[in-house]
N, C-alpha and C positions, 0 to 999 in steps of 0.2 A: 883821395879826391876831396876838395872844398867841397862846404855846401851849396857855392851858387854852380858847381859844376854839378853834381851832382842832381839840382834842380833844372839845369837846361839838358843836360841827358834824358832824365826822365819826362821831359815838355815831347822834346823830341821823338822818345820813344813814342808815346801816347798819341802825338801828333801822328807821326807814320803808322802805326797800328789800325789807331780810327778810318784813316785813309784808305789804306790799304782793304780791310775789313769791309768796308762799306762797298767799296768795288767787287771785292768776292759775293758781298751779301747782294749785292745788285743783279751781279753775272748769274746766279741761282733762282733768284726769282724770272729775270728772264727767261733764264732754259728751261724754269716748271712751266712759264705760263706759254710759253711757243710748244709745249708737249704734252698739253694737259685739255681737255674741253674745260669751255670756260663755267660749268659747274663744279667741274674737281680743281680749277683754281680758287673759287671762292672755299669749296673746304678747305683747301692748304694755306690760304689765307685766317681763317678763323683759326684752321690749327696752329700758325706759328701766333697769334694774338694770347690764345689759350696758355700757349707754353711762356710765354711772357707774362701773363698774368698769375700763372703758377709760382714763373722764379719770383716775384716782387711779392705777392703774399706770404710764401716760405722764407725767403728771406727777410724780410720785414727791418729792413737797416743794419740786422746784425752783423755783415762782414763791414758794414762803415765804423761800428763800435771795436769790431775786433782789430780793423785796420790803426785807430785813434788811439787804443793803450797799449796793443804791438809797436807801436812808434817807440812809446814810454818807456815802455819796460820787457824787453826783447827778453827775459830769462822768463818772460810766463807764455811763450808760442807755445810748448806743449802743453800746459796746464789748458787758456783758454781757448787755444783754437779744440783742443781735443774735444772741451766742453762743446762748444759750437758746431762739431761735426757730429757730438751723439745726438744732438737736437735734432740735424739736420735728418740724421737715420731717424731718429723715431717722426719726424714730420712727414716724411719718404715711407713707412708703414700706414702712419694716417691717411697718406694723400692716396695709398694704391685701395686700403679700404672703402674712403667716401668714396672715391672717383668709381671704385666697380658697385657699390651697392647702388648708389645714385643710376649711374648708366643701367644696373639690371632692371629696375623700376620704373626705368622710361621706354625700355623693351626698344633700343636702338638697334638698327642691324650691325651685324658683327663686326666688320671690318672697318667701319667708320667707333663702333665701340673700341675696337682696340687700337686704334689709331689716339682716338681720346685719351683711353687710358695710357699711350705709348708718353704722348706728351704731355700730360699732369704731371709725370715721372722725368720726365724729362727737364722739365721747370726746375723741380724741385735738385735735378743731377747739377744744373746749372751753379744752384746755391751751392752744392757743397763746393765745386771747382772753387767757386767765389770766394771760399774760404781759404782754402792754402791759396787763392792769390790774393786773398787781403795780408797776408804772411809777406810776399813777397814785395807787395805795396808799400809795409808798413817798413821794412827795412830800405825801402826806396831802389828797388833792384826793379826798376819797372819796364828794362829791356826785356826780361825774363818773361813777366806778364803781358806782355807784347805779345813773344814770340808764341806765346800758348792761343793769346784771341787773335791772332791771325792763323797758326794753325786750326783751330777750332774751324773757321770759315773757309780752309780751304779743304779739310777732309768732307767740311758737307759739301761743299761744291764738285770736289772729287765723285762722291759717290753718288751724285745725284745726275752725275752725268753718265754714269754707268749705268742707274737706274734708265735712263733714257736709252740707253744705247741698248741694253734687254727688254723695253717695252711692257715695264712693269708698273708703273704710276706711279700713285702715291703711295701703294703697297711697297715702294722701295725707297721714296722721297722720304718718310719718316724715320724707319731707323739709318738712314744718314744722318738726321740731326742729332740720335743717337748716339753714335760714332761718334762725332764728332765734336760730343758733350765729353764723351769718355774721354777722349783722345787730351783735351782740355783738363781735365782732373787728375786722369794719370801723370801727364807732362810737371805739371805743379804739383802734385801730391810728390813726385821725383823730389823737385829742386827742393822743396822743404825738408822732405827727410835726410836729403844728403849735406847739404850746406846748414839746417838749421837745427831741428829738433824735430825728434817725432813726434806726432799729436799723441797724448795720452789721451783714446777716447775711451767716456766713462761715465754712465749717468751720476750727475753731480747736481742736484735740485738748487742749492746755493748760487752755482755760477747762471744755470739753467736762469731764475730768477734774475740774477743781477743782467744777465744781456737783451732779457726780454723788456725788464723794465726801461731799460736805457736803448734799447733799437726802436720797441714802437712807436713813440714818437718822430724820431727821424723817419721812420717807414711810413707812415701814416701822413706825413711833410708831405714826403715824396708822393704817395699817393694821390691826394690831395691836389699838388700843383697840376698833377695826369690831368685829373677829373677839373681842374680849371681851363686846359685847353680846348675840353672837348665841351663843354657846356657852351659856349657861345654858338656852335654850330648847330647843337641841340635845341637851343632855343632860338635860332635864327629859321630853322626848318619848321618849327613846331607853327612861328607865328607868322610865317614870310613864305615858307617852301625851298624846296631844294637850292632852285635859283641863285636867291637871295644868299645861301648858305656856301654856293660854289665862288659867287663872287666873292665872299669874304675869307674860305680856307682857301681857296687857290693863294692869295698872296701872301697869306697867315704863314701856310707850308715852306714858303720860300723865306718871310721872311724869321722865323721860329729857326728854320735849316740853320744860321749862320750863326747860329749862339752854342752847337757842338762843340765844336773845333777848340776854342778857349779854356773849355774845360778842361783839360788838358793839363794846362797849365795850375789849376787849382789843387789836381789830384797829385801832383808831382809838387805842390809847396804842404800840403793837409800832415805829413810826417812834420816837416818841422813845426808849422801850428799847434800840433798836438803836443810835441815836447816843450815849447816855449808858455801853453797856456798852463802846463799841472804845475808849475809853481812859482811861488811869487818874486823869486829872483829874476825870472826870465821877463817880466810884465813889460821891461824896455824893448826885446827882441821881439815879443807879440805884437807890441804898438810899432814896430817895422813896418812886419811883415802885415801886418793889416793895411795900412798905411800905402804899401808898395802895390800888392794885389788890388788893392780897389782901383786904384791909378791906372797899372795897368790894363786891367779890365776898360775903364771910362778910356783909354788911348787905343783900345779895338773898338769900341761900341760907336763913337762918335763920327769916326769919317765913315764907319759902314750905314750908319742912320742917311750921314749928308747923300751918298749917292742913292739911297731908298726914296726918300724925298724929293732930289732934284730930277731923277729921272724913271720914277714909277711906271708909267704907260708904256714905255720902252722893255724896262724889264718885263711888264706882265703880260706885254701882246707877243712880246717875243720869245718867252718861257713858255707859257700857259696856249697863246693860241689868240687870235685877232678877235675871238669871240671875249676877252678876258680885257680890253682894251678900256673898257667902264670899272675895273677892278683898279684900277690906278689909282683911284683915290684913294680907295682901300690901304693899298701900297705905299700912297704918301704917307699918313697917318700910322703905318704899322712902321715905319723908319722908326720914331717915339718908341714905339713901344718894341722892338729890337733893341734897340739901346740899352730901354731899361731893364730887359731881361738879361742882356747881356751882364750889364753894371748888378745886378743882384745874386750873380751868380757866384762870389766868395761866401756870402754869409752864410750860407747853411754850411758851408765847412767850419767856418769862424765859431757860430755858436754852438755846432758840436764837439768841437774842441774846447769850448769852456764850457761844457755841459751845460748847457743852455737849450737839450733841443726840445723841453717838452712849449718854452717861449716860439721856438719854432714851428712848431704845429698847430697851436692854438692860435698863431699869428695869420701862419698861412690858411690856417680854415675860416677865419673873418674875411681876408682879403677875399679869398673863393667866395664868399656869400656878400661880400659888397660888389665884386663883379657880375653874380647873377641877379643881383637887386637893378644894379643899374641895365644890366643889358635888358632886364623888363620894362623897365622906364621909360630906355632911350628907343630901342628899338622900333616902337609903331613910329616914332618921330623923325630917325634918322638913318632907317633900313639899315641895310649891311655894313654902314659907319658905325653903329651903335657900339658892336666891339670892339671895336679899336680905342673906342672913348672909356671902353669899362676897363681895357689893358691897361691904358695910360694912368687912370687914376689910381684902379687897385694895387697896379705893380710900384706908384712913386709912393704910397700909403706903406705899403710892406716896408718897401725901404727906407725910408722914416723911422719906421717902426724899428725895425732893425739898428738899422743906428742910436737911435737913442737906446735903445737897451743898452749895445756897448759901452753908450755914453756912460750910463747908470754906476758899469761894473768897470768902467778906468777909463776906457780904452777912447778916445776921442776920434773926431774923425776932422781935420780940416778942408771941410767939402769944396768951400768957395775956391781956394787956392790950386786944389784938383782941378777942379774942371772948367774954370776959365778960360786955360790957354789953349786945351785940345778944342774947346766948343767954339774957340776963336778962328781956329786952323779948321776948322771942319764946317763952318758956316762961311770961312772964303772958299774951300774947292766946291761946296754946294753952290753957290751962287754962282760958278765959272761952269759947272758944269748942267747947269738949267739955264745958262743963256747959253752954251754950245749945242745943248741940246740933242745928243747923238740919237740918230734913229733907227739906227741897227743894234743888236748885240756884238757885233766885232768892232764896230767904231766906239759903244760902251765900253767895254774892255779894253782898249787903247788906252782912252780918255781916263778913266779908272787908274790905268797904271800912273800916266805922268800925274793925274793927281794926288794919287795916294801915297808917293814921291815928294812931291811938295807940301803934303801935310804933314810927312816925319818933317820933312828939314824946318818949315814951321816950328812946332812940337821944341824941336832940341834947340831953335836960335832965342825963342821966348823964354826957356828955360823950364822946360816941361817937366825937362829929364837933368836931375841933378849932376854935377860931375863925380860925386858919390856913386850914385843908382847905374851910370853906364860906367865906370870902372869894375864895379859888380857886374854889370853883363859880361864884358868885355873876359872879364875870369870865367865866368860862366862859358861862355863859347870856347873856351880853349881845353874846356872835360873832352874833345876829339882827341887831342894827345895823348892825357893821360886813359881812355878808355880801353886803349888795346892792354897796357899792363896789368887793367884791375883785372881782365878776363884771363891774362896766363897767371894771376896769382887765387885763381878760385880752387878752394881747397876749404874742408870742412871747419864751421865759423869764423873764414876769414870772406866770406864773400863780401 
């Protein structure tokens, strides 16, 4: 299999996983909170925050680092993932001691304590899965890791409906996510052993070291961006009140929602990234593939900004509710800054693949503190606009920022010639469709498609899209044929 097939299989996979996933994640939180009083949904609510914020502290970047030199150099899967799974064990002893000493000292009742402590452990089961499928990422087998995180969501769902049907609550709601963490680790812990190598797990202080120094940063990025989303709302409450705060995440949510999906496609290009950045032969295939990613990225970002923009009040009376119909402006402005989250979402792969992430961190922790500097500022001035004004500058400062780093270390960016013609095609269907004006979400939706139609055919008549760049799609799309072969030739290190 090519590599561009190979890259549109693994979009694909990732594409339908997330999909999919999201729909089962939805179908569970529905069935808890239609079966739950609405006290033990705000617990089940803090519990699944808690277990999320367990896996991002335990992991702390390391299955991104493990994913980046498993790329490299596939004869160290069992050296460093084993490294990375005895971490994991000994972080999985740490976390059951804090988490019980902590809870014995707050003298919480029992059941809600061992729910706590069910899911700190749970977080932390999370990471290790993470690990045998940063294995299966790195070798670009990312049907495989598909098939484990949609399994994953549909055992909890499974059993959470069982839980309902025996009238057990949340005393059943939790170890399903249990279940269905295991189910996840085992399934991948499988394919690794059988197809790759087994992890030599083993404390190793040396590797221990080399992946802590090189995940925290990336972890602490990651961190970091969390706590940029949430401080606008934080400080919109503190100095406006709730109000003020609904009218700006309501359209935040929706418009933040549309920059998932792409990703995708970043985590299905990051294997070859990371092989073209470790040495200096490959600096032409890097400057591609950076080259190509950002494009694409700016050829999603820009027609989803146009209908943000042209037709905000629409989407947000119609989404959110007729009370949300003054959030429109909101809407119009978070178009910008949609965009630009979308357009910034290569480069933390790009600079971790040129080991660049500690510029990462210290980047994105300024941009977070010029965002809360301005949202002080503007705020008493411009109420619940204020953030939208702090997104657009601190998110085009980051990326600046980022660029020129590249710039620094080779890797150029031709910005202008990028985004002229998509911003061309996407400033005509914005303008067609603020004077159509649609005022439902189904006439939206119509209008949307024929225009989002005539912004490809735009796109490829301007010469957006090189005859180079779609002859590579066009391979790319054809990994459908050969995909049935590679799976009857799966057999141990040929997968």
């Amino acid at each position: 299999m090519k590599q561009s097939q190979r890259i549109a299989k693994n979009t694909l996979a990732g594409g339908l996983s997330i999909s999919i996933g999201g729909i089962l994640q939805l179908a569970t939180a529905v069935l808890v909170a239609r079966h739950v009083s609405v006290a033990e949904f705000g617990t089940y609510s803090f519990m699944i925050a808690f277990e999320f914020f367990a896996y991002r502290l335990s992991d702390c970047g390391i299955s991104n680092i493990l994913l980046r030199d498993l790329a490299v150099e596939r004869n160290k899967i069992s050296e460093l993932s084993g490294a990375a799974l005895s971490w994991a064990g000994f972080i999985l002893i740490l976390t059951f001691l804090i988490t019980g000493s902590v809870i014995s000292l707050l003298h919480i009742e029992r059941p809600l304590a061992l729910m706590t402590i069910a899911m700190a452990l749970d977080g932390v089961g999370h990471f290790i899965a993470g690990c045998y499928g940063a294995v299966l990422l790195s070798q670009e087998n990312n049907e495989l890791y598909a098939v484990g995180f949609v399994a994953h969501k549909l055992v909890i769902l499974c059993l959470v409906a069982l839980a309902v049907i025996l009238k057990i609550g949340l005393l059943g709601v939790i170890p399903a996510y249990i279940a269905g963490t295991l189910a996840q680790w085992c399934f991948y812990r499988w394919i690794v052993v059988k197809y790759y190598d087994r992890p030599h797990i083993r404390i190793d202080f040396r590797l221990w070291r080399y992946l802590i120094v090189n995940a925290v940063p990336v972890g602490a990025a990651g961190v970091v961006r969390l706590a940029a989303e949430q401080a606008d709302i934080v400080i919109l409450t503190w100095l406006l009140g709730t109000r003020a705060a609904g009218l700006f995440s309501g359209p935040y949510r929706i418009s933040a929602g549309v920059r998932f999906l792409p990703m995708t496609v970043m985590v299905a290009l990051y294997p070859l990234l990371a092989r073209t950045a470790a040495t200096d032969a490959s600096h032409r295939a890097f400057q591609q593939a950076y080259e190509t990613s950002v494009k694409a990225f700016v050829l999603i970002a820009f027609p989803i900004a146009a209908v943000l923009m042209a037709c905000p009040h629409t989407l947000t009376a119609g989404l959110l509710g007729p009370d949300y119909f003054q959030a429109g402006r909101a809407m119009r402005l978070l178009g910008i800054g949609a965009s630009l989250l979308i357009i910034s979402q290569p480069f933390p792969f790009l600079l971790t693949a040129l080991n660049r992430q500690r510029l990462l961190f210290v980047s994105s922790a300024t941009a977070l503190a010029l965002r809360i500097g301005i949202d002080l500022a503007l705020v008493p001035i411009f109420q619940f606009l204020a953030p939208c004004i702090a997104l657009m500058i601190s998110e085009s400062v980051l990326i600046l920022v980022w660029i020129g780093d590249l710039r620094r270390v080779g890797f150029s960016l031709p910005l202008g010639s990028i985004i002229w013609r998509p911003c061309t095609a996407a400033a005509t269907i914005g303008a067609l469709l603020y004077f159509a004006s649609p005022g439902s979400l189904l006439s939206l939706a119509g209008a949307v498609m024929i225009c989002g139609l005539a912004y490809f055919v735009m796109v490829f008549k301007m010469g957006a899209v090189s005859e180079v760049e779609l002859a590579i799609a066009k391979e790319g799309i054809a990994f459908v044929s050969t995909f049935p072969s590679l799976w009857r030739r799966l057999a141990p290190g040929k997968i």
